[in-house]
C-alpha atoms as a printed R data frame, in Angstrom:
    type eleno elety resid chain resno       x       y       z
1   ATOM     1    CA   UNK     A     1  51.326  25.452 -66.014
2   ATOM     2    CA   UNK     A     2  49.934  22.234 -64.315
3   ATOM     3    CA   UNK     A     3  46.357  21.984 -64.366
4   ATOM     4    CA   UNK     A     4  44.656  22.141 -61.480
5   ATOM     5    CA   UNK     A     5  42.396  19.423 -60.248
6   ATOM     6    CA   UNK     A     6  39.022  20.048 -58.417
7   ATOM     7    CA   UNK     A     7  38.205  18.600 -55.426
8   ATOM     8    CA   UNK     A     8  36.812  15.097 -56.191
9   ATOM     9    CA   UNK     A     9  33.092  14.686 -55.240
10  ATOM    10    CA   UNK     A    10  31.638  12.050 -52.751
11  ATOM    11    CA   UNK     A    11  28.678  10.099 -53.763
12  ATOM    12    CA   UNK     A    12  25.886  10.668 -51.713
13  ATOM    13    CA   UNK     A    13  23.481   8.670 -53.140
14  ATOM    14    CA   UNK     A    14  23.097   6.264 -50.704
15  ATOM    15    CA   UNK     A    15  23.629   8.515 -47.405
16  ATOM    16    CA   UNK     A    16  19.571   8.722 -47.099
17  ATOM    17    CA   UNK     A    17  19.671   5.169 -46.864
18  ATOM    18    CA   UNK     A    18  22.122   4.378 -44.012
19  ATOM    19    CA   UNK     A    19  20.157   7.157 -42.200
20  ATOM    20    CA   UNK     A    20  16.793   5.739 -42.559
21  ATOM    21    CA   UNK     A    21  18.165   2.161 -41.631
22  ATOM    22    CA   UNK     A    22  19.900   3.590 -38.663
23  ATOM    23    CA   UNK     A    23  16.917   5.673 -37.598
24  ATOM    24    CA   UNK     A    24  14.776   2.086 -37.801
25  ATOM    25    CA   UNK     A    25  17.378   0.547 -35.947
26  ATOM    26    CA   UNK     A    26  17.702   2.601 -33.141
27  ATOM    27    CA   UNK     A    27  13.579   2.870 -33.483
28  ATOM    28    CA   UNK     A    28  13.122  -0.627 -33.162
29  ATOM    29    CA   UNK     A    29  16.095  -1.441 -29.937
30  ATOM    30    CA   UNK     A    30  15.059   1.355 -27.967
31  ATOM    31    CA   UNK     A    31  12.910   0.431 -24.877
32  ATOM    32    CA   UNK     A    32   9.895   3.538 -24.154
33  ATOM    33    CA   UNK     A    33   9.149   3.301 -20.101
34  ATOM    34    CA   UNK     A    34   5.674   2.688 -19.246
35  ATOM    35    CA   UNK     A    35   4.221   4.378 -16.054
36  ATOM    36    CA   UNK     A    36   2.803   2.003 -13.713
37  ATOM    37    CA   UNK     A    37  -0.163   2.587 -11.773
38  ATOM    38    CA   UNK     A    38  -2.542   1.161  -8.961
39  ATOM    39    CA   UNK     A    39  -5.142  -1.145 -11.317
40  ATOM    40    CA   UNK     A    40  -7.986   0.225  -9.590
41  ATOM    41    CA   UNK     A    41 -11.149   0.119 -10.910
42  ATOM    42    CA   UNK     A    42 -13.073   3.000  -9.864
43  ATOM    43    CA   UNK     A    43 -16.761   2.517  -8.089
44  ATOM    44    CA   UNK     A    44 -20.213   3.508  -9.855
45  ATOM    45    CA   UNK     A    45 -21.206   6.757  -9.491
46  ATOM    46    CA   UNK     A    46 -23.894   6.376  -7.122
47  ATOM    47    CA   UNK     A    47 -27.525   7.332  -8.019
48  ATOM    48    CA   UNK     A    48 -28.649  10.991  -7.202
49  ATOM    49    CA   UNK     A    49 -31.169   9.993  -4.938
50  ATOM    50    CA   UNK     A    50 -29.533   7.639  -3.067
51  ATOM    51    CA   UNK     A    51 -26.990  10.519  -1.945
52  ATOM    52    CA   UNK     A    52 -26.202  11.040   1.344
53  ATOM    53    CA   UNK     A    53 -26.196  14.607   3.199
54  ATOM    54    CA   UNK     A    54 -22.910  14.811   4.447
55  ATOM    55    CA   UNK     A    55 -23.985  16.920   7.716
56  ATOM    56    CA   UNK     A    56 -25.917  13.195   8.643
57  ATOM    57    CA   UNK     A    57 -22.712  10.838   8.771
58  ATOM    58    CA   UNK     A    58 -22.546   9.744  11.744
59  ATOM    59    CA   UNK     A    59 -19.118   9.311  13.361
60  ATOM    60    CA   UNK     A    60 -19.501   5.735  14.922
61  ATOM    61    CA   UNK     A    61 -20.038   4.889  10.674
62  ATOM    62    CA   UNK     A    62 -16.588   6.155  10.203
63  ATOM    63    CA   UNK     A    63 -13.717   3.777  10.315
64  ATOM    64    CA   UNK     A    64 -10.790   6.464  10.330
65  ATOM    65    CA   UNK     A    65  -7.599   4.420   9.140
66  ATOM    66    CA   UNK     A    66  -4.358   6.371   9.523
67  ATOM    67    CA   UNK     A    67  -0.529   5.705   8.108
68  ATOM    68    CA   UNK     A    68   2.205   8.292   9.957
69  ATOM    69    CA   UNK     A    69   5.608   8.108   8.823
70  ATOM    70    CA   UNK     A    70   6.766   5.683  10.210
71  ATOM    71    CA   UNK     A    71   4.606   3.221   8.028
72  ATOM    72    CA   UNK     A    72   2.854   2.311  11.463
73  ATOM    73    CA   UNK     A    73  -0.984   2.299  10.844
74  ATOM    74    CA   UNK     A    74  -3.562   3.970  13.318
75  ATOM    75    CA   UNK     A    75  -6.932   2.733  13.178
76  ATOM    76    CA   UNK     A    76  -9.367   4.437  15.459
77  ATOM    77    CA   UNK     A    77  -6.337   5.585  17.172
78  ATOM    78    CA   UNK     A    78  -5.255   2.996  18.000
79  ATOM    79    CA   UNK     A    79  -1.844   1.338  16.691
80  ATOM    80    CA   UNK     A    80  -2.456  -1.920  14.166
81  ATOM    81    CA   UNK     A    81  -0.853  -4.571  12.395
82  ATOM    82    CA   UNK     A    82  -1.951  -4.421   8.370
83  ATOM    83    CA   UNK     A    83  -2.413  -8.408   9.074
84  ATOM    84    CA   UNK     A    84  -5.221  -7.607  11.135
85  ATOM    85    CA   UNK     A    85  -7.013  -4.593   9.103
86  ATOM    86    CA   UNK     A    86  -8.873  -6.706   6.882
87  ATOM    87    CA   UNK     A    87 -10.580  -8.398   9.761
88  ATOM    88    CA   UNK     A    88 -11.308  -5.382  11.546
89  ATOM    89    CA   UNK     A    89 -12.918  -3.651   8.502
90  ATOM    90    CA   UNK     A    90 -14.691  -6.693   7.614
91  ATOM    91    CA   UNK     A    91 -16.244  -5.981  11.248
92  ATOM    92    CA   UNK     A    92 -17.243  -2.784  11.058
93  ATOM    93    CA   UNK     A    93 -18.793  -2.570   7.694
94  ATOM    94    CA   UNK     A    94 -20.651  -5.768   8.715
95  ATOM    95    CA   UNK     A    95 -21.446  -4.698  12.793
96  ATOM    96    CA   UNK     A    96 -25.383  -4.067  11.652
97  ATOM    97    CA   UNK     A    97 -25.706  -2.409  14.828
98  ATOM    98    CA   UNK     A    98 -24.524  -5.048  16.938
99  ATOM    99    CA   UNK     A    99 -21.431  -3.192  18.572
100 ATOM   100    CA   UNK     A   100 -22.570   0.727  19.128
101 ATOM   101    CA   UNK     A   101 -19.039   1.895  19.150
102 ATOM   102    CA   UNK     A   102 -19.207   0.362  14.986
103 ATOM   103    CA   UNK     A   103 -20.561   1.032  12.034
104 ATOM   104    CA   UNK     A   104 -24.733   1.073  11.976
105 ATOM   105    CA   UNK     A   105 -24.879  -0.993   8.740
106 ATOM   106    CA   UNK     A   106 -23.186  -1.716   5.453
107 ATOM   107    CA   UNK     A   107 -24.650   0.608   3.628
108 ATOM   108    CA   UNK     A   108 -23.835   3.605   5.732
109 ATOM   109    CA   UNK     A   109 -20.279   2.496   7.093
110 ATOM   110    CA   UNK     A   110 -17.190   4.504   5.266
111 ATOM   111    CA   UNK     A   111 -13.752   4.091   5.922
112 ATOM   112    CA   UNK     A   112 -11.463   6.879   5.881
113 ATOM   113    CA   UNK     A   113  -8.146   6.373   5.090
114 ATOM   114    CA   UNK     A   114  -5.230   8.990   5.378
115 ATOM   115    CA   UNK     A   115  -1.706   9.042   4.767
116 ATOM   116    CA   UNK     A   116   1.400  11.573   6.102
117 ATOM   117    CA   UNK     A   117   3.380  12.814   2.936
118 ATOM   118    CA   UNK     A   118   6.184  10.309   4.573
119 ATOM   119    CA   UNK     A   119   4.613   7.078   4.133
120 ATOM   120    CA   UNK     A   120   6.141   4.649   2.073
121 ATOM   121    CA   UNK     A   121   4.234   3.715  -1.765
122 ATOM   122    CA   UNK     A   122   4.538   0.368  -0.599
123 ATOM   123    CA   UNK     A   123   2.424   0.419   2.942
124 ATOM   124    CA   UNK     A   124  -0.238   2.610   0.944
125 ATOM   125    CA   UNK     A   125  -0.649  -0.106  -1.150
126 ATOM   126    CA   UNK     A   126  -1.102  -2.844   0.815
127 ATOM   127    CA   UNK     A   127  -3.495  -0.856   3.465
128 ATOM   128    CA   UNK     A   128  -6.013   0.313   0.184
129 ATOM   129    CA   UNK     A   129  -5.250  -3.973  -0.918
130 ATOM   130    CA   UNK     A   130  -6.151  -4.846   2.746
131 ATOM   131    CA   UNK     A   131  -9.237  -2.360   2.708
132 ATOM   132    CA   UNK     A   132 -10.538  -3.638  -1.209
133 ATOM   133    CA   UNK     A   133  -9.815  -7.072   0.079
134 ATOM   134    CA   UNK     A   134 -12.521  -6.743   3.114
135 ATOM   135    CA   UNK     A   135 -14.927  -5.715   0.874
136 ATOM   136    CA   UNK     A   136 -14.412  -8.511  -1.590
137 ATOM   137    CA   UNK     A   137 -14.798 -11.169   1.288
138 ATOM   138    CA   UNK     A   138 -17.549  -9.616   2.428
139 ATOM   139    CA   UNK     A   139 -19.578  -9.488  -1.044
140 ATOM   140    CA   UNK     A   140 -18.580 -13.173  -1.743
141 ATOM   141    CA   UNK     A   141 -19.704 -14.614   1.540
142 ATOM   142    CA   UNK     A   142 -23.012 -12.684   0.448
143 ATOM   143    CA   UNK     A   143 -23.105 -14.020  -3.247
144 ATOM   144    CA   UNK     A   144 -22.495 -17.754  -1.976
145 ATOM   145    CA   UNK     A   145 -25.219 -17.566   0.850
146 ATOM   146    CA   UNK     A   146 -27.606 -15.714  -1.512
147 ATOM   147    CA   UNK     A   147 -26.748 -17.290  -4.817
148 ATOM   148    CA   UNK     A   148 -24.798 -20.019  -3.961
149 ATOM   149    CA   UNK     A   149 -21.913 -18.571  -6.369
150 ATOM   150    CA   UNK     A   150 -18.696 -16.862  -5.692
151 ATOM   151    CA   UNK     A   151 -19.315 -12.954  -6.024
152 ATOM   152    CA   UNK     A   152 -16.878 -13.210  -9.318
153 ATOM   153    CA   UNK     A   153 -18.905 -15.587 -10.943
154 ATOM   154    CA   UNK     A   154 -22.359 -14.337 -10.662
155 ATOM   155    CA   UNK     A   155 -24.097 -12.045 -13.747
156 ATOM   156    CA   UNK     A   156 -24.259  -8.066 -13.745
157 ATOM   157    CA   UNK     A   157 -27.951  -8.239 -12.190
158 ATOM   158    CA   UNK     A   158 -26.905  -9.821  -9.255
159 ATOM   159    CA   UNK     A   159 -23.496  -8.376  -8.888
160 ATOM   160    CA   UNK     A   160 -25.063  -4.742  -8.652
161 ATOM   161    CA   UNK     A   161 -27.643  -6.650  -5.895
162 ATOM   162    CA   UNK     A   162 -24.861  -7.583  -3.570
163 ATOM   163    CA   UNK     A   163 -22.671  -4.340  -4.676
164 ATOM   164    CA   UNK     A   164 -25.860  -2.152  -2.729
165 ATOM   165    CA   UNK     A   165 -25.754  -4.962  -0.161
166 ATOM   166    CA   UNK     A   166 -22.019  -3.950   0.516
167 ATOM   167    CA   UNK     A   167 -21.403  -0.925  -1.184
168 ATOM   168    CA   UNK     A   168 -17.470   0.472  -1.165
169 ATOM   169    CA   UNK     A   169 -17.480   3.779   0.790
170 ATOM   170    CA   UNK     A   170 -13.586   4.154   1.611
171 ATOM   171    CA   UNK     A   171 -12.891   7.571   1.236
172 ATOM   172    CA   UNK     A   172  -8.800   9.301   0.527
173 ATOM   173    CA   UNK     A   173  -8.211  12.354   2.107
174 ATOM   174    CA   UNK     A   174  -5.369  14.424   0.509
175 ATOM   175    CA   UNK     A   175  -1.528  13.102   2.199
176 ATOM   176    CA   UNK     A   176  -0.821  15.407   5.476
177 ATOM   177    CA   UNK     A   177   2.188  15.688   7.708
178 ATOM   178    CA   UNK     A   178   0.676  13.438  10.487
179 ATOM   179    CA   UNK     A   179   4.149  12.723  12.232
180 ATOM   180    CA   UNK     A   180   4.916   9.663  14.566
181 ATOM   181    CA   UNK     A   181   1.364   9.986  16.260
């Protein structure tokens, strides 16, 4: 009677390492998406007693700035170019009174801005740009005729001086099926 064999054994010894090296490879070649976002710093809280009662806004301080679907921008009903928006805010957060249809002064002109669900990421985005971009002209024109610096350049004592000067009141109202108006 022939002897029977067993059934020869495979060295496993160094399975553990060709699993650890692959798990480091695949580790180190695979690419982990990052979620991009608007880099938007937000504003200061303001103080407590500088708060506003909401029942005293007047409406000629609001700048109501609308995008319908079709990406076409309504600002005080009317239709505009995003070109032009930056002008036109710059001109009613800075009317101090002098047109009564605009805002009274800096300090108490807001600018709503509103969106339909339909609008494309990319118009939002430039409009808010368009809107930050107003303010920033406005606060450096203030820094070089106050300070003689660019608003950038100046310390934190005299950025939070032209910041209450011109402070950023743009307010986002939740996206809304506006339509083609």
């Amino acid at each position: 009677m022939a002897k029977r064999r067993g059934l020869q054994e495979i060295n496993a010894g160094s399975m553990a390492d060709i699993a650890f090296l692959l798990l480091i490879f695949f580790l180190v070649t695979t690419t982990m998406d990052v979620d991009s976002g608007i880099a938007r710093k937000l504003p200061p809280m303001p103080d407590e007693e500088m708060q506003e009662d909401d029942s005293q806004i007047n409406a000629k301080n609001i700048y109501v700035v609308l995008i319908n679907t079709n990406n076409q921008l309504l600002v005080e009903g009317e239709l505009m170019d995003i070109s032009q928006l930056r002008e036109g805010a710059k001109r009613f957060i800075n009317n101090n009174g002098i047109d009564p249809n605009l805002s009274e002064n800096p300090d108490k002109a807001i600018i709503s801005l509103q969106n339909d669900r339909g609008t494309e990421y990319k118009t939002y985005i430039q409009v808010q740009n368009e809107l930050a971009a107003a303010y920033n002209e406005l606060r450096n024109d203030a820094a070089l005729n106050k300070f003689g610096k660019r608003y950038i350049d100046l310390n934190k004592t005299d950025k939070k001086e032209i910041r209450k000067m011109y402070p950023q009141k743009i307010s986002e109202a939740e996206p809304k099926n506006i339509g083609d108006n």
